[in-house]
C-alpha positions as CSV (number, residue, x, y, z in Angstrom):
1,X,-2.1,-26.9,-11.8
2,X,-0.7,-24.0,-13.4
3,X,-4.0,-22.6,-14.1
4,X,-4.8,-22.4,-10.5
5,X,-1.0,-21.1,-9.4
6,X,-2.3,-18.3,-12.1
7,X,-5.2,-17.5,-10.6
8,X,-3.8,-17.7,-7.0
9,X,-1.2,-15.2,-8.3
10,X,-3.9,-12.8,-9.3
11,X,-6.1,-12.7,-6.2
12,X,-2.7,-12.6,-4.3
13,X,-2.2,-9.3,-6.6
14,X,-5.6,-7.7,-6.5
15,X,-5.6,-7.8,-2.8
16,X,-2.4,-6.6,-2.2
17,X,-3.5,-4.0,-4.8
18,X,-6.7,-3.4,-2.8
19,X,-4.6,-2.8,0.8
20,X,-2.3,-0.1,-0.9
21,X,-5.3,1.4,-2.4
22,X,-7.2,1.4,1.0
23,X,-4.1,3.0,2.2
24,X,-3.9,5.6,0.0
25,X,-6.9,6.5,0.7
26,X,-6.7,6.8,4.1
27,X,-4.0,8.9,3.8
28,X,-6.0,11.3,1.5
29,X,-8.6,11.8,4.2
30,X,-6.6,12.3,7.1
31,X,-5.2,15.7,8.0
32,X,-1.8,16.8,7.8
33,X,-1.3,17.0,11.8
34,X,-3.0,13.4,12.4
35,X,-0.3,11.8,10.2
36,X,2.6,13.7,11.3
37,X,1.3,13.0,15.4
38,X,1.4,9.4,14.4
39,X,4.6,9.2,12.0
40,X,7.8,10.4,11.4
41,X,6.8,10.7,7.3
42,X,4.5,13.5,6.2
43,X,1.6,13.7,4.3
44,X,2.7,14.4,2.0
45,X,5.7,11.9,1.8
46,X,3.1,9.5,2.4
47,X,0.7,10.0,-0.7
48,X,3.8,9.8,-2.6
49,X,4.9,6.6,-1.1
50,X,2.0,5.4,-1.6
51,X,1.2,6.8,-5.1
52,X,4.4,5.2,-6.6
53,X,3.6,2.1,-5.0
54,X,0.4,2.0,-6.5
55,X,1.5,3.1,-9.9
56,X,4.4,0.2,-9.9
57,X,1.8,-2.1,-8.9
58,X,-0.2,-1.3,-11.9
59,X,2.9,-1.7,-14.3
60,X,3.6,-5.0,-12.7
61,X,0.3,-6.6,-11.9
62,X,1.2,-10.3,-12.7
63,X,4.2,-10.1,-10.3
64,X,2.7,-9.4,-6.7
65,X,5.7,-10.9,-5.0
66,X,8.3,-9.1,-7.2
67,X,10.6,-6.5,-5.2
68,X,8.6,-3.7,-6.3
69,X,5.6,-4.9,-5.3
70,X,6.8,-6.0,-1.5
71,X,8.2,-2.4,-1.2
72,X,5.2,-1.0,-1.9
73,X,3.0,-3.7,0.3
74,X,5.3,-3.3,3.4
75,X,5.2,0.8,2.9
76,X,1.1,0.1,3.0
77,X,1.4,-1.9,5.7
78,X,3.6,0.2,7.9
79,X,1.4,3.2,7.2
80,X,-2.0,1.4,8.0
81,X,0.0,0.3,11.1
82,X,0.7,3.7,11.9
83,X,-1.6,5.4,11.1
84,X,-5.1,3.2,12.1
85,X,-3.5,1.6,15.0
86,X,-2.8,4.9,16.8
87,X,-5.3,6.6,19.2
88,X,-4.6,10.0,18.2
C-alpha cells in the first residue's frame, strides 16, 4: 500500500510540475502587452513567480502537497486562468 501512495505522490508531483512548467512557458512566449491586458502582474513578475515556483518545486519534488508547492501550483493556475482564458 505504501508503494502505491509513493507512486501516487510522484505522478501527483510530476504533473503539478508539468502545469507550472507549461505555464512558464506560456508566459515566455507571450508579449509584454498581452499579459499586462490580461493581468494586473507583469511579465515580468510573472516569469519570476513562476521561475521560483518551479525552482522550489525541484528542491522539494517528493512533497507536491507541501505549502511551497500549492503556492506555486495556485500561482500556475491563476496565470493559465488569466492568461489562456482571456480573448485578448
Amino acid at each position: 500500500m505504501l508503494e502505491i501512495q509513493a507512486l501516487l505522490g510522484l505522478a501527483l508531483s510530476a504533473v503539478l510540475f508539468g502545469v507550472k512548467v507549461f505555464a512558464l512557458v506560456d508566459c515566455v512566449s507571450r508579449k509584454p502587452t498581452d499579459i499586462e491586458s490580461a493581468s494586473q502582474v507583469s511579465k515580468n513578475g510573472w516569469l519570476v513567480i513562476l521561475g521560483l515556483s518551479i525552482a522550489a518545486h525541484a528542491v522539494t519534488w517528493t512533497h507536491p502537497i507541501g505549502l511551497l508547492n500549492l503556492l506555486g501550483t495556485v500561482a500556475a493556475f491563476v496565470y493559465l486562468a488569466q492568461l489562456r482564458g482571456s480573448h485578448h
